[in-house]
Residue, then its C-alpha position, 0 to 999 in steps of 0.5 A: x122883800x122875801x127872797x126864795x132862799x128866805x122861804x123854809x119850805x118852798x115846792x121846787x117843782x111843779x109838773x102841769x098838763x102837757x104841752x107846759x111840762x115841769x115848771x120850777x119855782x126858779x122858772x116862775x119867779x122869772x116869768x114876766x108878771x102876764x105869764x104867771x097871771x095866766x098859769x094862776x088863772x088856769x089853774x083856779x079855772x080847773x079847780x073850779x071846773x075839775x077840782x079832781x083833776x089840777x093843773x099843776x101838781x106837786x112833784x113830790x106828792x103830786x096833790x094839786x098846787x096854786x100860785x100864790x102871790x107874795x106882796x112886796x114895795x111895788x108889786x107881787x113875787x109868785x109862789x107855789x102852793x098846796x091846796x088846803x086838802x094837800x097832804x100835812x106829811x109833805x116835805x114841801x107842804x108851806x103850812x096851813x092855807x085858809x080856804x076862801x070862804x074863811x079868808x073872804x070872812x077874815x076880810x070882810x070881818x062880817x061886813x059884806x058891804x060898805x055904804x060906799x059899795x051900795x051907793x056905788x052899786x044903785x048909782x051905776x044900776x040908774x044910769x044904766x036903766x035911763x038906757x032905752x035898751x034896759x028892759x030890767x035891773x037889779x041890786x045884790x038879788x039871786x040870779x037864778x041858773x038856767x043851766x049850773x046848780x048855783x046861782x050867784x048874787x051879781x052886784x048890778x044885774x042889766x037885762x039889755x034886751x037884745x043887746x045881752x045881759x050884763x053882770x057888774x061886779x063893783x070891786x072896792x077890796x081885793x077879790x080872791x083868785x077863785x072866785x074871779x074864776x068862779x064868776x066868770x066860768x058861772x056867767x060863761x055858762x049862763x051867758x051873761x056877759x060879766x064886767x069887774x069895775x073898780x073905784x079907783x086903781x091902786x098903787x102898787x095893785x092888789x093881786x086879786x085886782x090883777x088877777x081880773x084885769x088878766x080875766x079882761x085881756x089887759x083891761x081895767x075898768x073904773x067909775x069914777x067921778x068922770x065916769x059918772x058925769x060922762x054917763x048922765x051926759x050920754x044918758x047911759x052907763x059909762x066907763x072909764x078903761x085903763x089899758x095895759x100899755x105892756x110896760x107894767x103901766x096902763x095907756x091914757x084912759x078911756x070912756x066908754x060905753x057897753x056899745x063899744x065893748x067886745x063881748x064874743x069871745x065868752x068869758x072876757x069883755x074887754x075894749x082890746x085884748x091887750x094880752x093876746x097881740x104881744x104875746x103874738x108879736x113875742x112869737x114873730x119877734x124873733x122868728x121874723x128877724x132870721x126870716x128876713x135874714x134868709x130872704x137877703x142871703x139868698x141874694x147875698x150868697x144863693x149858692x150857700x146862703x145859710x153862711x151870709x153874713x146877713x144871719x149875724x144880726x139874727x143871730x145876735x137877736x137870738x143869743x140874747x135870749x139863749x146865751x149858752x149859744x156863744x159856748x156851743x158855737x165854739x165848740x160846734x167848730x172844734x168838733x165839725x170844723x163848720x159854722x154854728x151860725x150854719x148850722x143854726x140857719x139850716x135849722x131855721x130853714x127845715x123847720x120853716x119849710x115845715x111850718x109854710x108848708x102846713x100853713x099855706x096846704x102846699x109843699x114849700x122848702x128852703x132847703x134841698x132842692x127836692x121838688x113836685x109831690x113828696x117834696x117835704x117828706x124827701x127833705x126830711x129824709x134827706x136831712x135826717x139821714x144826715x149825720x149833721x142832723x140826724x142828733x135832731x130826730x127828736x126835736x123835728x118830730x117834736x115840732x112836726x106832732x104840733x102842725x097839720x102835718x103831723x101825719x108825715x111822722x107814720x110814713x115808713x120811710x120816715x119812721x125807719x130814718x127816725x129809728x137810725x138816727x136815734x140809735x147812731x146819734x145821741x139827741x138834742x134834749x130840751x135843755x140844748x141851747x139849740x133845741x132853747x134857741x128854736x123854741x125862742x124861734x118858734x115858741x107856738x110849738x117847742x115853748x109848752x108854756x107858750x103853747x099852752x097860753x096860745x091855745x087856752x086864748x084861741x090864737x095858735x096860728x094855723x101851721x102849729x094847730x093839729x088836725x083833729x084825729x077822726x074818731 
């Protein structure tokens, strides 16, 4: 394995459109394989769409980077790197990129396709057209563009009548990053639902495999000998689908059927979207722990339930994800003589009270006892004035830009309060373990990375969704 420390030249940072921010290489190397698939796919969808305007660039000369994948025994180590064009000049600069057009020659060495490839493509195109639906087909011909200046060459072209229209890409040697994106973005427009079959999957996966199973929510998708017995039987085509079981393995597989396929959601058809639901459940994880811990301290202690001991387990559930929240409670107590565990509820309590009240359209708090129209505004003027939380300011109106509420932020008396406490208090910054240990709590507002996932898959929940600004 090629380590970091191996690597001469490497980008230390990369800075992407907000609401992700910096990113360095550390930070990437340590996401979970999903998080920088998805960052990768991001950025060559840009590319393909904007190539004047990337994702992510270099934060010493700013021109735009990818994600490359690096093979190693088992799986891939992500990296950054510049685009072809990129300047020679900088300091990070890795050395020399092959453009996609020259690696895919190198690949193919001239050869565009295979006997395997070609018996595979009229195979499925046959079975596919004993459906009655199937009012047209064709192999490897030009699709010609009803809305974009190029057109594509799809393997297995179906016309299903009112059923839709199917692109099948059969995918025997691994395909490159921009051109999954490219294809996808291309069918998006056209509206051609596009579904990437493979022979066989692979182990280890090659990367481009995986970059399309990420294009798939999860979803991988295999004709192979049962595929092809299940399809003469039913008398239409079948697929065998594998999907991620969120362990870096897949679940038992399936077959199926173009019938049984969610084809609504644009560029992805899939069976289950197995990327969008875990990264949800990631969301709520924690953040339903110190929920119900709140619940049972106010039973426990309702005059002072943020000291219950009821918040230890949520606590517990919390460090484990922020360690640095051991020091900072010692410390917490040296210097107000107060639990941090407290304090950390409290917290919890304000920003929940935020968040209930933009998702449900009322005013609802766990925390002060201010009641009837103004209530919320009240409580955070309250709090902030407070010199227990006023180092806050920040990080509240941080959270508060991201919900329906936002407008709050411009009432005068709430600007004036924010102004105070950030001339008599110095701010809690993002590296804080408190400011870490809330973005843990509620990543769909303070975790630009997750943040940004959740947007670009549609499932950002309503209290962390913005009303639009009328023009």
């Amino acid at each position: 394995m090629r380590h970091l420390s191996d690597r001469q030249r490497t980008i230390r940072v990369v800075d992407f459109e907000l609401p992700r921010g910096a990113v360095s290489i550390e930070t990437l190397m340590a996401m979970p394989r999903e998080g920088w698939e998805h960052l990768r796919k991001e950025i060559n969808i840009r590319r393909q769409a904007e190539p004047d305007r990337p994702v992510a660039r270099c934060r010493l000369c700013e021109s735009g980077v990818f994600i490359r994948a690096q093979a190693i025994d088992g799986g891939h180590v992500p990296f950054y790197a510049h685009f072809p064009e990129s300047p020679k000049s900088c300091p990070w600069y890795e050395g020399g990129n092959l453009k996609p057009d020259d690696a895919r020659a190198a690949q193919y060495q001239g050869h565009q396709e295979s006997a395997l490839h070609r018996r595979l493509c009229q195979t499925i195109e046959a079975l596919a057209k004993a459906d009655s639906r199937c009012v047209s087909s064709a192999i490897d011909t030009y699709l010609r563009p009803e809305i974009h200046a190029r057109g594509r060459w799809p393997d297995v072209f179906l016309n299903m009548g009112t059923f839709g229209r199917f692109a099948l890409e059969i995918q025997l040697s691994k395909p490159f990053a921009p051109e999954v994106v490219a294809r996808h973005l291309h069918y998006e427009r056209e509206g051609v639902r596009l579904i990437w079959i493979f022979r066989e999957l692979e182990d280890p996966l090659p990367q481009g495999f995986h970059d399309v199973i990420t294009m798939q929510r999860g979803n991988a998708f295999v004709f192979d000998d049962d595929a092809e017995a299940a399809s003469i039987e039913r008398g239409t085509l079948v697929l065998k689908c594998h999907l991620e079981d969120g362990k870096g393995g897949y679940l038992k597989p399936r077959l199926v059927t173009l019938d049984d396929l969610d084809t609504t959601t644009g560029r992805s058809v899939f069976l289950e979207d197995r990327r969008s639901e875990r990264l949800v459940k990631y969301c709520r994880e924690v953040r339903n722990r110190w929920w119900q811990a709140y619940q049972q301290a106010q039973t426990d202690k309702p005059t002072s339930p943020f000291y219950s001991e009821k918040f230890a387990p949520a606590w517990a559930s919390v460090r484990s994800h922020v360690p640095e929240l051991s020091a900072w409670k010692e410390d917490y107590w040296a210097a107000h003589a107060d639990r941090g565990t407290a304090h950390l509820a409290s917290l919890f309590a304000i920003l929940c009270s935020v968040a209930h009240s933009a998702e449900r359209g009322e005013e609802v708090l766990y925390i002060t006892h201010h009641s009837g129209a103004g209530a919320l505004l009240a409580m955070l003027n309250s709090k902030l004035s407070a010199a227990a939380f006023a180092p806050y300011a920040d990080l509240i109106e941080t959270f508060m830009e991201t919900t329906p509420l936002a407008d709050l932020l411009e009432r005068s008396s709430l600007r004036k309060i924010q102004g105070n406490a950030r001339s008599t208090h110095p701010q809690v910054h993002r590296e804080h373990p408190v400011w870490k240990a809330l973005a843990r709590l509620f990543p769909e507002a303070l975790d630009g990375i997750v943040r940004a996932e959740m947007m670009d898959l549609g499932r950002l929940p309503k209290w962390a969704t913005r009303k639009e600004t009328p023009q």
